[in-house]
N, C-alpha and C positions, 0 to 999 in steps of 0.2 A: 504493500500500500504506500508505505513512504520514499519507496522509491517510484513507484507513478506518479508519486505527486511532486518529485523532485527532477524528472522527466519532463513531468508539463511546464514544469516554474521556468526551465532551461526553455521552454520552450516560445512562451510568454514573457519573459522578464522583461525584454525590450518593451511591448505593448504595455503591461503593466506598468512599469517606470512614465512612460510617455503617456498615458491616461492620468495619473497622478499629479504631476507635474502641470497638466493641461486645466485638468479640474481645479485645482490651488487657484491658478493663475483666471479661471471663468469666477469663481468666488470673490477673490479680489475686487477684480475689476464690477463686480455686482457692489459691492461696501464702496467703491470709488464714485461710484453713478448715483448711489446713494447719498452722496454729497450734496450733490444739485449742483455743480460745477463743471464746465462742459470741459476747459483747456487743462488743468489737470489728470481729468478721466483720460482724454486724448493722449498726452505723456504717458501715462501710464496702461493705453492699451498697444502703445507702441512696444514700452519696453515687455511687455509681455508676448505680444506678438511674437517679434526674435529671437525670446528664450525659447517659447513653444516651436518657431521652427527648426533650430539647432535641436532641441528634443525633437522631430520629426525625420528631421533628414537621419539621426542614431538611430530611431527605431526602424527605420524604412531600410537604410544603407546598411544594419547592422554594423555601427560606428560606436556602441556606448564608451570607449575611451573618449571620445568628443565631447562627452557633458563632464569630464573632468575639469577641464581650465575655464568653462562655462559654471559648473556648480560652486569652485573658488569665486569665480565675479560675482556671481547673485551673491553669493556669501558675505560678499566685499558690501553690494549694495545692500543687502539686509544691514552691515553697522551702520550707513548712510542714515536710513528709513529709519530705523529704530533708536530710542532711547530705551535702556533695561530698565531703570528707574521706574520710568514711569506712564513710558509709551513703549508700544508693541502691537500699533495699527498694520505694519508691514511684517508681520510676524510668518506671512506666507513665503517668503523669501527666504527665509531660513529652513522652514518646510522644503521645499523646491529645492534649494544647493544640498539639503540632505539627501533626497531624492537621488538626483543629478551625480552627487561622489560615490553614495552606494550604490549606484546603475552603474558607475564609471568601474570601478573597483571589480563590481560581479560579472561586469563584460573583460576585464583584463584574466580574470581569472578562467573562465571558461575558454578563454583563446587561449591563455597557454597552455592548457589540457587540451588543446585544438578539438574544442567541443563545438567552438562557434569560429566562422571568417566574415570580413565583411562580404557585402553583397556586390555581385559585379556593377560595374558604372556607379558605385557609391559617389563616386563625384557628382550624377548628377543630382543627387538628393540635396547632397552640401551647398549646392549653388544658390538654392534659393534665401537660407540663412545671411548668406556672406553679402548676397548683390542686397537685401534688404538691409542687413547690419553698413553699409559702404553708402547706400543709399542716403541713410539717415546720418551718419556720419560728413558727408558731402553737404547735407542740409543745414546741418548745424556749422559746419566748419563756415561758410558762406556768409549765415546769418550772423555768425561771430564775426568775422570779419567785416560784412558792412557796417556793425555796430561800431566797430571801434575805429575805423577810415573815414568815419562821419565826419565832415567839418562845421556839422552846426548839433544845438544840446535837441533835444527831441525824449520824449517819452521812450525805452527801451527794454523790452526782459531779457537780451542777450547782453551786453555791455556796457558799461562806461567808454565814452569818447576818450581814444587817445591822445583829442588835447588836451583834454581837462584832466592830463595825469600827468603836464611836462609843468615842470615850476617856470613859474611867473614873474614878468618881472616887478611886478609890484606889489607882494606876499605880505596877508595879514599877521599879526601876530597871537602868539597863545601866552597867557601868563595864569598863573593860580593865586587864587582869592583862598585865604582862611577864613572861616566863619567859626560861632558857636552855637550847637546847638544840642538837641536831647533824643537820649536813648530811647525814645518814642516807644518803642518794640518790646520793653524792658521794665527798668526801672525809674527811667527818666532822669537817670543821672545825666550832667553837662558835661556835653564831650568837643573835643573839637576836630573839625573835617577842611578838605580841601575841596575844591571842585577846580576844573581848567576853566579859561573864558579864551574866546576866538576872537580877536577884534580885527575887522576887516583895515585893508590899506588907508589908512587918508583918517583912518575914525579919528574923528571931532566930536567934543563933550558937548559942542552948543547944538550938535543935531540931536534927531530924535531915529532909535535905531529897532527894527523889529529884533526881537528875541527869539531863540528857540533853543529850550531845554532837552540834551540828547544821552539818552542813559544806556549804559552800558548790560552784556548781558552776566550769568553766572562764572563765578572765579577771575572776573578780570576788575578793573578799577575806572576811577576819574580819568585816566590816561592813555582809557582804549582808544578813541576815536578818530583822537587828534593827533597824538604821542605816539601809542604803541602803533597806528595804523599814520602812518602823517602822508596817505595815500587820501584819506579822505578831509585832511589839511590842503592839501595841494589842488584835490578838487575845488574843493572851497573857494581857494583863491582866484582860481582860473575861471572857475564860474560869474563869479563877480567879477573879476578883470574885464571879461567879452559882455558883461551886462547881459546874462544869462537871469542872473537873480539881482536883486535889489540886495545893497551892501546889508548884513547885519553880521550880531552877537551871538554867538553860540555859547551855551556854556554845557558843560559837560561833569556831574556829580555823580556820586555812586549812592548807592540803596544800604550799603555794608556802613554798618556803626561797632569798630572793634572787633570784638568776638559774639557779640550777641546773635543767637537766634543759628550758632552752628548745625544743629539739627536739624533744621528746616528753617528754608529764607523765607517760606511767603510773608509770615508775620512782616518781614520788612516791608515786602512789595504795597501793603496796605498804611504802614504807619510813616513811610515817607513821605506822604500828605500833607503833616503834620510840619516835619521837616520844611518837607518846601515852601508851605504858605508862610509857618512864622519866623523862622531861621536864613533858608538858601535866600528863596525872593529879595526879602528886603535890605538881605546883607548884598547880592548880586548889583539892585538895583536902583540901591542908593550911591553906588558907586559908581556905576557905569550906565549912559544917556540912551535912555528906554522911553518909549511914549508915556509911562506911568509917572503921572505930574506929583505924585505921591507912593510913598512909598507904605502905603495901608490896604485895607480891606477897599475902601473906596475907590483909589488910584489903582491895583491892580484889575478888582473890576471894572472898570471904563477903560481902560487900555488891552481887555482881554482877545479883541480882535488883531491883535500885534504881537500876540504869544502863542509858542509854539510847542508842544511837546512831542517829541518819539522815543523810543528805545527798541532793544534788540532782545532775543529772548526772553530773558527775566526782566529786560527791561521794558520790553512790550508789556508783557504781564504786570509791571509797576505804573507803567502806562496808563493801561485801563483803570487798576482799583485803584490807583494815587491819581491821577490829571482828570482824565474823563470823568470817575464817580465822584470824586471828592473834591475836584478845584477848577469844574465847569464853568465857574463865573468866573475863571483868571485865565484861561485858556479856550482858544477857539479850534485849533489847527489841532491834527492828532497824526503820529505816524506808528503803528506797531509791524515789525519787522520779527517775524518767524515766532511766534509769540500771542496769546490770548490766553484761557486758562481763565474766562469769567463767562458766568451764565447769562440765558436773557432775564432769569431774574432779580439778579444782582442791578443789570444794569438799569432795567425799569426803575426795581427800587429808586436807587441812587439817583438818574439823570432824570426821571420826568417825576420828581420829587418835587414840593410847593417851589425851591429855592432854586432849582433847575431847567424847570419844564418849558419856560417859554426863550431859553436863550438859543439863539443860531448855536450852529455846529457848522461850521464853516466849512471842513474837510475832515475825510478819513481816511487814510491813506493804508491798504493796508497786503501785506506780499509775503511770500515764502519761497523756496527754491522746491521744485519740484519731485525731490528725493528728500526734502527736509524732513526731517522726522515731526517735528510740530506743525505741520501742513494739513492735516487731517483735523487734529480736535483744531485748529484758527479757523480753517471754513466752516467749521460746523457751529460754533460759536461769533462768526463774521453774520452768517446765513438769521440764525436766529434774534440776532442782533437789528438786522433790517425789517424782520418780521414783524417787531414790537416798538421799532422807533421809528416816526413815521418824518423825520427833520434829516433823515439819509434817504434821500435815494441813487440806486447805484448808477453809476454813468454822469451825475447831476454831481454831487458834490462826496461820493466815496467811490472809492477803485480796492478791487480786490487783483495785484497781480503774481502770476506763477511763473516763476524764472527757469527756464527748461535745463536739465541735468545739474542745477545749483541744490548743495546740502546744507546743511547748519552751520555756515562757514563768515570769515570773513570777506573774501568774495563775491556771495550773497549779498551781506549788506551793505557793502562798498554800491553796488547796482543799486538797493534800495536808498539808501540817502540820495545820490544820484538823481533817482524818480523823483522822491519824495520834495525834495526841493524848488520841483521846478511846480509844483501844486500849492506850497503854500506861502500865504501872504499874498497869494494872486486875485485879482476882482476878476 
């Protein structure tokens, strides 16, 4: 009996593998469409497509050594997709490259028992994988390419313009502001913090300058943006050099107070609120020449049309429950970059609150790379967010965009800043 059955498995293993593998990838893509998003389901029935016919051309040509350096790549892009922590929406990827090694593994071992050969004209089966994978290769290579040979700024999900990545010759500068302020999160002990500020070429104290507060995401600090990245320094400059954007102030703080809250950040993500209304702002904006003719509750709200907030990961996430929930009367503009993490009943609560509910929302800018592993819960919390707030609508004054083969990266949001700049502070 167990040897019939290990008869037949020799016989079937190829089809089996390639059934497996095919169905993963039909499920997926069912949970992707379920999104309600049309340009990332398209990403992602492409790259499914080409895994399934590399698994096809194996099962057909009798080539299962072929899903080996295919079953390491899905591999690869399963750590893309996934965060273990705390996502594992891409968790078929890992499925499939499992598939894919042990298919590859039990096809090496039955050929060298010369149990199995391939099939003759295997080449032709192979072709179709390869002219499709070169295909799409050829597509992107192009589209990256016009992106960044551009000579004028333009909305983009393939790149930054390479000129707005050559220094300029008349570069803003960055300097850090200390402030004091409280463990918010905590104990509400008085601590003291830095932030970076951007001040573009020529700044003069007697103008009046837009603002936009840009936060960084998990384990890096005040000196991503600008410092550790001075790629998105250099945009900066170049952008406003070409009168791409209207000259302003960036400042750049972090959400990390000390050692507090090691365990888990969100606690920050929500009491940085605090932080910023009573501490960052007014220490920021007393100092340096902001539309806010005052440095109060009054002055920040009547200038909230000149303020900007975004961040990246965590800092998207700090984004929404610190800027959007709790300091919608000091900020109009909003960018979150690979990052949400809040329901549509948080936001209800919080934005169509007595103190809320009749203020514009000027823009929401909001994007992910299309292997990003927080791509999945952002649209579904972007989605449900337009459902219940009736001051977005998409095309009108929010964009959701998906950066084709971009991950959780700084690349990623080098291209969102990019976008995102050229949307706000605009009539």
């Amino acid at each position: 009996m167990l040897r019939k059955v290990w008869n037949t498995a020799k016989k079937h293993i190829d089809l089996c593998a390639f059934a497996l593998i095919t169905g993963i990838a039909v499920i997926d893509l069912l949970r992707y469409a379920a999104l309600g998003m049309l340009q990332p389901l398209l990403y992602m029935v492409v790259t499914e497509l080409i895994l399934v016919s590399f698994a096809f051309a194996a099962w057909k040509g009798k080539l299962p050594i072929l899903m080996l350096p295919v079953g390491l790549a899905v591999g690869w892009l399963g750590t893309w997709t996934n965060y273990l922590e705390t996502t594992l929406f891409h968790i078929g990827f890992f499925l499939q490259a499992g598939v894919a090694i042990l298919w590859a593994l039990g096809g090496i071992v039955l050929a060298l028992r010369h149990i199995k050969q391939a099939a003759p004209r295997w080449w032709v089966f192979l072709a179709l994988p390869l002219v499709l994978t070169a295909g799409c290769m050829v597509v992107c290579k192009v589209s990256y390419d016009a992106a960044r040979t551009a000579d004028r700024a333009g909305q983009t999900v393939w790149a930054v313009p390479q000129i707005y990545e050559q220094e300029c010759e008349h570069p803003g500068i960055v300097e850090h502001i200390s402030y004091e302020t409280k463990a918010y999160a905590t104990d509400e002990r008085t601590v003291e913090k830095q932030a970076c500020v951007y001040l573009p070429y020529g700044y003069d104290p007697e103008k009046q300058y837009n603002i936009l507060y840009l936060m960084h995401g998990t384990g890096d600090n005040e000196d991503y943006w600008l410092l550790t990245h001075p790629e998105n320094k250099t945009m900066l400059d170049q952008m406003i050099e070409q009168q791409v954007i209207e000259p302003l102030i960036v400042v750049t703080p972090t959400f990390y107070v000390e050692d507090d809250c090691k365990d888990g950040l969100d606690p920050l993500t929500y009491s940085f609120a605090k932080e910023l209304r009573n501490d960052l702002m007014p220490a920021v904006e007393a100092q340096y020449s902001t539309y806010a003719e005052t440095c109060d509750d009054a002055g920040f709200a009547a200038s909230r049309e000149h303020r900007a907030f975004a961040g990246l990961s965590r800092g998207a996430v700090t984004t929404n429950h610190s800027a959007v929930c709790q300091a919608l009367d000091y900020f109009a503009w909003f960018g979150t970059f690979s990052g949400s993490r809040t329901t549509a009943d948080e936001f209800r609560a919080a934005i169509q609150s007595d103190e809320f509910a009749q203020l514009p929302i000027k823009y929401l800018y909001a994007c992910g790379g299309s292997y990003d592993f927080a791509l999945p819960g952002q649209i579904e919390d972007y989605n449900n967010l337009l459902a219940v707030e009736p001051r977005l609508q998409s095309g009108v004054n929010t964009t959701f965009a998906v950066y084709p083969l971009r991950h959780h990266s700084a690349d990623n949001w080098h291209v969102a800043l990019y976008n995102f700049l050229q949307k706000v502070f605009v009539e």
